[in-house]
N, C-alpha and C positions, 0 to 999 in steps of 0.2 A: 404103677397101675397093674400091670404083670404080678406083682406080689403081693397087689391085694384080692385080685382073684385067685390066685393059687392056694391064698392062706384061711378061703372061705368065708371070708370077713363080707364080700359084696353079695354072695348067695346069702348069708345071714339076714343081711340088710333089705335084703327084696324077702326073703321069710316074712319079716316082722311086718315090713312094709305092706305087703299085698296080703296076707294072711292072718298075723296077731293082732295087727292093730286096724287093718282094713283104709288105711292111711291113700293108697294106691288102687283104686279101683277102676280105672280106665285110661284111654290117651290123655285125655286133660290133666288130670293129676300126674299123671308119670311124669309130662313133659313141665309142670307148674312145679314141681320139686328141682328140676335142672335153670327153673328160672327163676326161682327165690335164690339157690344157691347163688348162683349167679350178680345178683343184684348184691347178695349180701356181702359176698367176698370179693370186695373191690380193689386189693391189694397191689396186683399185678395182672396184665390180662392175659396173659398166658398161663399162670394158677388156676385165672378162673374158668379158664375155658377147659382145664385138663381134669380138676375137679368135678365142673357140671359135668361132661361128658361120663365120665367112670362112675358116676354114682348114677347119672340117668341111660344109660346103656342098658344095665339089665334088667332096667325098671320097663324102658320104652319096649324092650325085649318081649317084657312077660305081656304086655298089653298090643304089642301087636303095631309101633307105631315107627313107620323109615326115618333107619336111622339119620337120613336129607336130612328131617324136620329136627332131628335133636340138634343134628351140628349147626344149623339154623339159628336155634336156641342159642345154645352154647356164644355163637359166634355176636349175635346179635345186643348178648348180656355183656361180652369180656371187655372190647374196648370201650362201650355207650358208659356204662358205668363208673368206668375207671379214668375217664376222662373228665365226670362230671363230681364223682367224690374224690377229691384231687392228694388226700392223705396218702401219696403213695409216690411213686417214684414220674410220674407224667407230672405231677404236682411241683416235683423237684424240676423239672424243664422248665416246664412252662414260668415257673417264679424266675430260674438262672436267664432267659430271653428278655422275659421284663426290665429284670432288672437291670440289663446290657441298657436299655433303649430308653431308661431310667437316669442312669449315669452319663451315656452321651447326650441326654440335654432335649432329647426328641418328646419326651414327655415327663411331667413331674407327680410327685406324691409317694403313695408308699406300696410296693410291690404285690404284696398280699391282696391288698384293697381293688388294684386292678387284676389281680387273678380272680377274685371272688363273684367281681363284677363281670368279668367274659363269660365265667362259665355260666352265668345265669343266660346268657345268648346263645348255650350250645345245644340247639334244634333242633341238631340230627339227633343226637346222642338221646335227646326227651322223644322225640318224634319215633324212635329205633323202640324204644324200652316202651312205649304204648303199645306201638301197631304189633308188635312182638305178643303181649299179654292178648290182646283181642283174637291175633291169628290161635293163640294155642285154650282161651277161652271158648271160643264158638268153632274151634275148630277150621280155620278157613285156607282151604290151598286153593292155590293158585300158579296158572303157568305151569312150569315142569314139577311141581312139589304134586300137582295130581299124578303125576305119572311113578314118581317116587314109590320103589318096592320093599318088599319085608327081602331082608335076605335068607337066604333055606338054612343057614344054622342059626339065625334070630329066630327062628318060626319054629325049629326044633326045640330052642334051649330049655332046660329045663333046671330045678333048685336042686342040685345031689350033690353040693360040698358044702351044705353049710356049717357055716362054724358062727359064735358067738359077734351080734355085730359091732363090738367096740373094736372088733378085729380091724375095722374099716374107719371108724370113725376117730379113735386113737390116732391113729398116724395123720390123719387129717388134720386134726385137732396140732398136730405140734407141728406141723410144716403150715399154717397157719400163722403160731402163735411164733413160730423159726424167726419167718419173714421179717415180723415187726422187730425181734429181738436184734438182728444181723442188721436192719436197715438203723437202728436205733446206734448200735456200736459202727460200724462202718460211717456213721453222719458225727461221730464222736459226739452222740448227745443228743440227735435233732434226726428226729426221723426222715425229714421232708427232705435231707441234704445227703442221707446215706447213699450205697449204691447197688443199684436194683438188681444189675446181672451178679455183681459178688455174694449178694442177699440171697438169691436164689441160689447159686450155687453151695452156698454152705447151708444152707436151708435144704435141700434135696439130700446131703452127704447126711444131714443130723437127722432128719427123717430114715434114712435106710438103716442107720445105727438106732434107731429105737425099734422099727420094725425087726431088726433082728434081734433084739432084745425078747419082744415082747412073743414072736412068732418062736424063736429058735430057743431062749435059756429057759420061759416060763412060759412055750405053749410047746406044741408035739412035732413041729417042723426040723428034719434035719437039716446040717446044716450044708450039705451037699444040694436038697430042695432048693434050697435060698439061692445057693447061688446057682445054681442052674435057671431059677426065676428069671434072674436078676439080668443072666448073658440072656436069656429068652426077650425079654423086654428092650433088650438095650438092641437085639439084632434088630427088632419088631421096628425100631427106630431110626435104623440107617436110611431106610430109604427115603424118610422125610429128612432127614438131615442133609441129603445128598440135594433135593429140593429146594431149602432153606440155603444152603449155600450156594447154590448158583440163583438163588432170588437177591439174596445180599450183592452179588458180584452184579446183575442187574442193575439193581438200586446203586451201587459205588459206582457203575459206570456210570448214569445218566447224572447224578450226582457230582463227578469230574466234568460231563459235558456243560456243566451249569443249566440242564435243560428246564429247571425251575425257574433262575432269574432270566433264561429267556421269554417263557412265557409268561411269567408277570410283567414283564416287557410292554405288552400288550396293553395292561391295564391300567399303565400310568399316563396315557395318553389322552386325550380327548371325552374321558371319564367323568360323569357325573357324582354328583356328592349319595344322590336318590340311588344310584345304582351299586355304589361301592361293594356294600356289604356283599351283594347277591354275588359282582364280579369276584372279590377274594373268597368266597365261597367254592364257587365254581373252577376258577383256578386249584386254589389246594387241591379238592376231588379228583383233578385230573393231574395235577402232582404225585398225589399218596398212590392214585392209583397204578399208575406208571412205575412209579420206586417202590412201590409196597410197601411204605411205612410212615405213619403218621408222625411219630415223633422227628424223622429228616423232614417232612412237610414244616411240622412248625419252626424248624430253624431256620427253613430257607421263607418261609411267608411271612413269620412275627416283627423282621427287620427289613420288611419290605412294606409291609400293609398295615403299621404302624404311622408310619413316617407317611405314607399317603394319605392316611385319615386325616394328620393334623396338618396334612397342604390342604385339602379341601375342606377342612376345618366342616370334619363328618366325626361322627361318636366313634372316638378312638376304640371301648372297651366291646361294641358291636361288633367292629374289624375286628378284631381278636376271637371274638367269639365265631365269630365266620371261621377265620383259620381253624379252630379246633372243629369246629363241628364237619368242615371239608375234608380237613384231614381223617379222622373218622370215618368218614362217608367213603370218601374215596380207598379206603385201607379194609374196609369191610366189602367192597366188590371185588379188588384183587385179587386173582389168585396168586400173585408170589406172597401174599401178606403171609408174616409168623401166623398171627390169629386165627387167619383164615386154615395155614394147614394145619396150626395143632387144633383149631376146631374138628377138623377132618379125620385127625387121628384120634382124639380123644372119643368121638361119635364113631369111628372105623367105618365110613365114608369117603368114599373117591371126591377126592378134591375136586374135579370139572363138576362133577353130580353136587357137590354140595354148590360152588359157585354159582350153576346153572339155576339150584330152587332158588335159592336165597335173593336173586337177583333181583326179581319184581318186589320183593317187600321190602329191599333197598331202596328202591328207582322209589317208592311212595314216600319213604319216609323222606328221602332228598328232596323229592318235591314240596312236601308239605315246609322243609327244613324254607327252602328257598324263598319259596310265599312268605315263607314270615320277616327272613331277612328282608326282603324287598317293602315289606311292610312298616316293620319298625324304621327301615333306613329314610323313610318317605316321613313317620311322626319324629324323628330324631335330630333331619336337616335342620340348622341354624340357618 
């Protein structure tokens, strides 16, 4: 991020944008650019949330619009999405859980087939990715997103580095196109089984090695610039990392305390078939919320809310879809979520300020999530 602004490639990019092509002409558009992005690069949600942010940053900049609302965006596109087009490494869980729950005998068929069929019940994830396009359509805040301000060097910035914008779109373009390449060799063959943190990581490394290719041998960047970028960005990031790791250390304690399977504890009890859905919904949200991560959510809820659906002999693939769509739900109020802070940093938004707007267009989308669960579970009782 740090070295695609330095290398003028994102003043380019807002040149053409607001200027040659007129592409960018107010808040809606600025912020409708971070949410196509978003929708479309469903890869990893931490990609897509560092992406939206860096390309809609100096966009939301030049039109005047807090940056709250972008990390909003941002935050509201990386996991919804990434949950629901499952080609990617959540895709690879979610099938390895199944398939667990498949072999021990709790339910039969073919793994894929019950993935395809959950994620058509993930609520939140649809419900997030609507009310998202309408807030940033008509414009609508609400709660603390009214109170939401420009910051006085957003309101300053201005275009005086631009450089050609493939400067920006290049490097995006192959830590993109990285992703699939690494997840594809790391799965020895099968993208959906490679591994997503080693993906990224040598995806990020091949990225900086073409950016300096492209910035340093055959553009005008020395190579002292680069790396002084490079430590610039990487200090710029200590202090979310310092964040991110005592949110992990969070999450692994409550994790060791089992404070999951106690609270599903609760729900195996005295539970109706009509209500399931709604209660493993409600449960994950307040799991993921708690640990910050939806992916520990579906390990500890898919071998729990499986095996209850088919005792109350309720729509196994609805349960499921609950877990995902809670896990989400609950990972996107969080503030120790990854998503949540690299939403924060990629947007350069104070994490409380972002959790605080983003909140009420959460609290809606869960609710409407919930109505539906409760609905379908009520047409789906045997």
């Amino acid at each position: 991020m740090e070295l695609l602004q330095k290398s003028g490639g994102i003043d380019g990019f807002v040149e053409y944008m607001t200027s040659r092509s007129s592409l960018v002409r107010s808040a809606r558009s600025a912020l409708m650019v971070s949410y196509i992005i978003g929708v479309i690069i469903f890869i990893e949600s931490s990609i897509t949330s560092l992406i939206a942010g860096a390309v809609g940053r100096p966009l939301c900049d030049k039109e005047g619009v807090p940056h709250a609302k972008l990390a909003f965006v941002c935050d509201s596109t990386s996991a919804p999405i990434s949950s629901l087009i499952v080609l990617n490494g959540w895709g690879a869980l979610l099938l390895g859980l199944i398939a667990t729950q498949i072999e021990s005998g709790v339910i039969g068929g073919d793994s894929v087939e019950w993935l395809i069929e959950s994620v058509l019940y993930n609520f939140y994830a649809m419900s997030a990715l609507v009310i998202t396009f309408f807030v940033i359509w008509f414009g609508i805040d609400i709660g603390p997103m009214k109170k939401a301000t420009i910051s006085k060097e957003a309101s300053q910035r201005e275009v005086k580095n631009s450089a050609p914008m493939h400067y920006m779109i290049a490097p995006i373009f192959v830590m993109i196109a990285s992703v699939f390449l690494f997840l594809y060799l790391s799965g020895d063959g099968e993208i959906l089984k490679g591994s997503g943190s080693s993906s990224i990581f040598y995806t990020m490394l091949t990225t900086l090695g073409f950016m300096y290719v492209l910035y340093v041998v055959f553009g005008d960047m020395k190579t002292s610039a680069y790396v002084r970028a490079s430590v610039s960005g990487a200090k710029k990031l200590s202090g979310i990392a310092l964040v991110l790791l005592f949110a992990f250390a969070i999450g692994k304690v409550t994790t060791e305390l089992q404070t999951g399977l106690y609270l599903a504890s609760f729900a195996s009890e005295n539970l109706s078939p009509s209500l399931l859905a709604a209660a493993i919904f409600l449960l994950s949200s307040v799991i993921s919320f708690s640990t910050g991560t939806s992916w520990g959510t579906f390990s500890i809820m898919i071998p729990i809310a499986v095996p209850m659906a088919v005792g109350l002999d309720a729509d196994v693939a609805l349960a499921m879809g609950a877990v995902i769509s809670g896990g989400v739900f609950g990972d996107h109020c969080s503030p120790i979520s990854d998503t949540t802070i690299i939403s924060s940093l990629a947007s350069e938004c104070d994490v409380i300020e972002h959790v605080q707007t983003q909140l009420p267009y959460a609290l809606i989308s869960g609710f409407i999530a919930l109505l539906l669960f409760t609905l379908f579970a009520l047409f789906s009782v045997h």
